[in-house]
Each structure stands twice: as structure tokens, then as C-alpha cells.
C-alpha positions in Angstrom: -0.2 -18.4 17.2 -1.0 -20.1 13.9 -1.7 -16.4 12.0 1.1 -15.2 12.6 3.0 -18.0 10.6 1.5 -15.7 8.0 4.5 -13.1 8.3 7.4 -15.2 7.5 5.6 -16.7 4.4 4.5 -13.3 3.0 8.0 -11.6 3.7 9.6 -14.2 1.6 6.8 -13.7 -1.0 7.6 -9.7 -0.8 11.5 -10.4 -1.4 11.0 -13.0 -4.2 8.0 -11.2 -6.2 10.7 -7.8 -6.6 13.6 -10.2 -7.1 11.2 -12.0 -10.0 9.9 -8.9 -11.5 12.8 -6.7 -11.1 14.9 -9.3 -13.1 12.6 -8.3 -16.3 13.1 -5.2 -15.9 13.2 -2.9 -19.3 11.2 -5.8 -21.2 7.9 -4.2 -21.5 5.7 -7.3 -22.2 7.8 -9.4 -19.4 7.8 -7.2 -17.1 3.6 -6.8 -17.7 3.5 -10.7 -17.6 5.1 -11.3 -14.9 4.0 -8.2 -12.3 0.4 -9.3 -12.5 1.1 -12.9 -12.8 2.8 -12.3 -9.4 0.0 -9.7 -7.8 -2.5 -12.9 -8.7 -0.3 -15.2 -7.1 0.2 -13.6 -4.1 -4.0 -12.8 -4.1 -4.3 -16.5 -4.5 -1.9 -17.5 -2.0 -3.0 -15.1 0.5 -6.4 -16.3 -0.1 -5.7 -19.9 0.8 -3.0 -19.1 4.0 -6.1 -17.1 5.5 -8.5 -20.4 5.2 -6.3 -22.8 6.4 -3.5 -21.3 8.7 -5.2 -18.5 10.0 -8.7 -20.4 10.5 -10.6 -17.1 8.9 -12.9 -16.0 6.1 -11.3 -13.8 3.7 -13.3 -11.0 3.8 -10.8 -8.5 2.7 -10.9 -9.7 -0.7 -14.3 -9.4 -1.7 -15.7 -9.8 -5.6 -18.3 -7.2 -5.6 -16.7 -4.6 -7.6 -13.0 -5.4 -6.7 -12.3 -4.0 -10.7 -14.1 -0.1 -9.9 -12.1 -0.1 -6.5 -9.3 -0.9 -7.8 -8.9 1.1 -10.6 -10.1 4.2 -8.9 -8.0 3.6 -6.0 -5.0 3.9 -8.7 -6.4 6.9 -10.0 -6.5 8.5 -6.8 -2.8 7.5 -6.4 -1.8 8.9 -9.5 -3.8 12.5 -9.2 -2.5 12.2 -5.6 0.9 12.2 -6.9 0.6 14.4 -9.7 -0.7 17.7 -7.4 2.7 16.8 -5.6 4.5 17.2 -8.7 2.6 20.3 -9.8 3.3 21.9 -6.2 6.8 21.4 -6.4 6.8 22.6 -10.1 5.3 25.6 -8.7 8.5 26.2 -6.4 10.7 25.7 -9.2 11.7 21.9 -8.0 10.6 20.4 -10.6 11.4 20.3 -14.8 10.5 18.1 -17.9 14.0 17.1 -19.7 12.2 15.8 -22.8 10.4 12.2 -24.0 11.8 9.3 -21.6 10.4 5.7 -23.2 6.8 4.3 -23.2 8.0 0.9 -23.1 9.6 1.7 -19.6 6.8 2.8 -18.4 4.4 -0.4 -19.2 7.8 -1.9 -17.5 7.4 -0.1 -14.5 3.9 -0.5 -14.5 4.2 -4.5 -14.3 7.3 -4.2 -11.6 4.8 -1.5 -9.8 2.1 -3.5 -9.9 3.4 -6.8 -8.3 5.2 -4.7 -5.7 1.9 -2.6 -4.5 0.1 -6.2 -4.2 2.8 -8.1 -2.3 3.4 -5.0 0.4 -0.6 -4.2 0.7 -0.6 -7.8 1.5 1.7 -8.3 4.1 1.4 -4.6 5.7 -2.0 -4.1 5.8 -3.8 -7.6 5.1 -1.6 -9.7 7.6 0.4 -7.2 9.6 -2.4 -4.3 10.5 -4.9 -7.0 11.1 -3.0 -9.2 13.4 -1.9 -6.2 15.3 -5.3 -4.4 15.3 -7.1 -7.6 17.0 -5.0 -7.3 19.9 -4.5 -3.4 20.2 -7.2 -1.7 18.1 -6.7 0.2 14.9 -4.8 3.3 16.3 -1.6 1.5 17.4 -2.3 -1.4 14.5 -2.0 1.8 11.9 1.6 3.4 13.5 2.9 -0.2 13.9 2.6 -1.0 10.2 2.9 2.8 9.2 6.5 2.1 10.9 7.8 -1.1 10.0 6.7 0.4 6.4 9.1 3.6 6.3 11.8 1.1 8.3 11.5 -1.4 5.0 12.6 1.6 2.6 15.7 1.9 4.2 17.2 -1.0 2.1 17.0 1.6 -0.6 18.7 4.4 0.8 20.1 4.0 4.6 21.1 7.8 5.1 17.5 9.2 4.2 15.9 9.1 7.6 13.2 11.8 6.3 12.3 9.6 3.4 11.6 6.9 5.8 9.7 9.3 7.6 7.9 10.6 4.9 7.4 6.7 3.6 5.7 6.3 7.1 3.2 9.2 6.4 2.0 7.1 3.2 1.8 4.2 4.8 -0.7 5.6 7.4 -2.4 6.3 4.5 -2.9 3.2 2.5 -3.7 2.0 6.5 -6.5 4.3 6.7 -7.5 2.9 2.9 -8.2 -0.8 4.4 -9.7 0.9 7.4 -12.1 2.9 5.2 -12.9 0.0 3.5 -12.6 -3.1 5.2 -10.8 -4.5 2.0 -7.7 -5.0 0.3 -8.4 -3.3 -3.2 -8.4 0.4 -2.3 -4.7 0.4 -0.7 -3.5 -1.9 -3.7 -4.7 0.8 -5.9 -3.4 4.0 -3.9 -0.1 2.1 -3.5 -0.1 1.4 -7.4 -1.0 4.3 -8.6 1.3 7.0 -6.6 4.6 4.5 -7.6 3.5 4.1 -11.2 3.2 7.9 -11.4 6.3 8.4 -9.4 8.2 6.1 -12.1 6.3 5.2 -14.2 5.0 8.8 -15.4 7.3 11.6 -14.3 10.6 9.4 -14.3 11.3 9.9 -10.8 13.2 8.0 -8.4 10.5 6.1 -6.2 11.6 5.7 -2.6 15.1 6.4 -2.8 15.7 3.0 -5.0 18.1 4.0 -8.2 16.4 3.1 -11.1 17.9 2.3 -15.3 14.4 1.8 -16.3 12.9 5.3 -17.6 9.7 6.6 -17.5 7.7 8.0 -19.8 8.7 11.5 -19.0 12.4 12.9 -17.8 11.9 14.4 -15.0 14.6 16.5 -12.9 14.6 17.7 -9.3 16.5 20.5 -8.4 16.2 23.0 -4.9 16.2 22.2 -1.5 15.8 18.4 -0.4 12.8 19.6 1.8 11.0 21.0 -1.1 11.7 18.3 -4.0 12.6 15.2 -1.5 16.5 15.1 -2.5 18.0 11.7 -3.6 15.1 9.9 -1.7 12.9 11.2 -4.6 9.5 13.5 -4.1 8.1 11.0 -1.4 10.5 13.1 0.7 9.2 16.2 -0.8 6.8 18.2 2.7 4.1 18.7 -0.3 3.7 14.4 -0.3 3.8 14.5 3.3 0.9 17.2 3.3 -0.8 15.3 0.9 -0.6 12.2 2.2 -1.7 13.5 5.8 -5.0 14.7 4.0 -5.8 12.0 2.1 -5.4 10.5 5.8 -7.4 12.3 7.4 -10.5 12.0 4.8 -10.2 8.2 4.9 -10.3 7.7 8.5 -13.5 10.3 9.1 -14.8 7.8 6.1 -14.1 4.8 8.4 -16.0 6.7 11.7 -18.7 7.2 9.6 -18.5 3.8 8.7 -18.1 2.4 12.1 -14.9 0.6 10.8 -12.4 2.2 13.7 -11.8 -0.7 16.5 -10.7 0.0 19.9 -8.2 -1.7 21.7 -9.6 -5.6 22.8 -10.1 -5.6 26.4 -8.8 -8.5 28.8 -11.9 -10.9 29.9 -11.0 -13.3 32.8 -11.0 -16.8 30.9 -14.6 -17.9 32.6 -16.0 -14.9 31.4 -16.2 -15.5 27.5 -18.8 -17.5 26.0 -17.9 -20.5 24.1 -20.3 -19.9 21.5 -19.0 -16.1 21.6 -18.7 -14.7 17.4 -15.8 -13.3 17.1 -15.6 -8.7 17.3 -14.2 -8.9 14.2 -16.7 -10.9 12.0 -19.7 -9.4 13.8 -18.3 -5.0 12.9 -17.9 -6.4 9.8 -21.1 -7.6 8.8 -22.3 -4.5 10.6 -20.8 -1.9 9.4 -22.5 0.1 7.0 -20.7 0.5 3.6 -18.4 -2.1 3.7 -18.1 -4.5 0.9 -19.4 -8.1 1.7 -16.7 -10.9 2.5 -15.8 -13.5 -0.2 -17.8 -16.0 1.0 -21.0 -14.6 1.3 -21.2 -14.0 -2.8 
């Protein structure tokens, strides 16, 4: 039972990282400081808790080109975001209302990036894996999709789609770790949709209002379905499309890769080897194309 001690700690961590950085908000070079002081932090942390309370390697943080992932994992996010934009521009939903501010932006982009870190973390590092070791990575991924979407409804109650639609994305960074084996990818896909969301097109991210502009003023206008309403384009059906296919093309990655893991069947207790290693160690080293774990550098 000693991983799961792991939730309570990282929740907290979650609440106190937005609470930290959100209190700079609208200082550019704050907000910078602090949003990756606290993504390293929680790394770091993270890093340690898995050594000594869950008993395992961290291999989901490997250092063999953690900086490529990573930035093109927030790349993808922001393209992936930006052809939502440009779809609902192409209904009409969407306008430019003139310059918003670039130091907002870099402030966004430090809130953003401490937020991505600290919910990749707990969803997909602690969460997914704890639940895909007893279930298998099917149920693990609409477990964690859902208590994802059921999160955002701190920001706006009423907006069942958005929480919905928040669900779909979060089956999506899922499918990232999945694909991957590793915690970089989903930071990155996480970072890089919100960033663009706010940070870019001035929109409201996840239904949470927002004084800190964007570099852009963007405006929404038409039917909620279409441009995602007050919930912000997350809501929009083109995110949810999107989202679905980027999906999709990460989880036929992780059967290619032999990364997908079916549910962990019930041995009679004199059936197990003592010396047994454990499933999860022994796809990982197997698996072709995933990165190798920490401690193997």
C-alpha cells in the first residue's frame, strides 16, 4: 500500500504549485522563475517518493533526450491547438481583437508550465501507473482520463461538456506516457496546448477566468458547440476531434511498441516465484523504442 501514499503527497503538491505560481501572476520574470522552479521541484520530488515510498526505479524520467521530447511534445501541443483555432476561425467562432501583452504571455508560460508538470505527474506518473498495474492500461487510461475532466470542475461547475471534452485530452496525454513509457512527452503536450490556449490566442483555458492576457485578444462568438462557450475552445467538438486523433495515432504507436498492458491476472499465492521480476520492469526493458530508465545511464 506504500505507493499509493504517493497520491495524497502529489495532490497537495498540485494545489500548492497553482497557489505559488498563480500568486505571481502578471509578473513576467516571477511568474518564469517560479513555474519552472516548481516543474523542477516536483521532478525532483517525484524522483525521490518513487525510490523510497514506492520501492521502484524511475524509469519514466529518463535523461537520454528528455530536452528534444520535451520540446517537441510542446510543439505538437501548440500546432495541435492552433488547427483548433483555425477550424473554428473557419466557422466564424473565432476573431483577433488586436495586440494583447507579451509580458503576459512569458507569465502564462511560467504559470503553464508548473501546472502541466505537477498534473502529468500525479495523473499519469502516479495515478495511471498505480491503476494500470492492477487493471491494465485500458481501464488505467479512462480512470485518470476521468478523475482529469472531474478536476476542471473547480473552474466552472455548470460546464459538464468541458469536463467531458477535458476528459478527451486527458486520454490523450495518457496515450502520450503510453507511447512512450516516459513522463516528457505528456508534459509537453499538456504545456504546449495551455500555453497556446492562453498564452498565444488569449483564450480562457479550461473554463478558469483569467486577468492575465495573452499575446493576442482573442474573441469567441457562435454556438458553444462550435467555439466551446464560457468553458473556452477545449469545449469546442474541433478539440474533441482533434484530441481523439492525436489519440488514436499515439496508442497504434504504443502497439507497435509493445507498450499496451493487459489487465494482471490473479495467481494463487504458491504459484509466484519469489525470485519472479516484476511485468512491469521486464515490458520495459523489452519494448522496442522506449527510452531507457534513469538508472541505467
Amino acid at each position: 500500500m506504500k505507493p499509493f501514499l504517493l497520491l495524497p503527497i502529489f495532490i497537495v503538491v498540485d494545489v500548492l504549485v497553482v497557489l505559488l505560481v498563480g500568486a505571481a501572476s502578471g509578473n513576467a520574470i516571477l511568474s518564469l522563475t517560479l513555474g519552472a522552479a516548481a516543474a523542477i521541484f516536483t521532478l525532483s520530488l517525484y524522483a525521490r517518493c518513487t525510490v523510497w515510498i514506492a520501492n521502484r526505479r524511475v524509469d519514466d524520467l529518463p535523461v537520454r533526450r528528455r530536452f528534444r521530447v520535451l520540446a517537441r511534445g510542446t510543439l505538437a501541443g501548440i500546432g495541435l491547438f492552433t488547427a483548433t483555432v483555425l477550424l473554428i476561425a473557419l466557422t466564424g467562432g473565432f476573431s483577433i481583437d488586436g495586440w494583447g501583452s507579451a509580458a503576459g504571455m512569458l507569465s502564462i508560460l511560467g504559470l503553464m508550465t508548473a501546472v502541466a508538470t505537477a498534473e502529468e505527474v500525479l495523473f499519469r506518473g502516479i495515478l495511471f501507473r498505480l491503476v494500470e498495474e492492477r487493471t491494465g492500461t485500458w481501464i488505467a487510461m479512462a480512470v485518470s482520463a476521468a478523475l482529469f475532466g472531474i478536476l476542471h470542475l473547480v473552474n466552472d461547475p455548470s460546464a459538464i461538456g468541458g469536463e467531458l471534452a477535458i476528459m478527451v485530452a486527458g486520454a490523450m496525454t495518457a496515450a502520450a506516457y503510453v507511447a512512450t513509457r516516459a513522463l516528457w512527452l505528456p508534459i509537453g503536450l499538456h504545456l504546449g496546448w495551455n500555453f497556446a490556449e492562453g498564452g498565444l490566442f488569449g483564450v480562457t483555458v479550461s473554463g478558469a477566468d483569467s486577468s492575465t492576457p495573452g499575446l493576442l485578444r482573442g474573441v469567441l462568438d457562435g454556438p458553444a458547440v462550435l467555439t466551446g462557450g464560457t468553458f473556452g475552445p477545449e469545449a469546442s467538438i474541433f478539440a474533441v476531434l482533434i484530441s481523439l486523433a492525436a489519440t488514436l495515432h499515439l496508442l497504434r504507436l504504443a502497439h507497435r511498441r509493445g507498450n499496451l498492458r493487459p489487465r494482471r491476472a490473479t495467481a494463487p499465492a504458491d504459484a509466484a516465484p519469489a525470485d519472479a521480476a516484476p511485468a512491469d520492469a521486464a515490458s520495459a526493458v523489452a519494448a522496442p523504442g522506449v527510452m531507457p530508465p534513469v538508472s541505467e545511464r
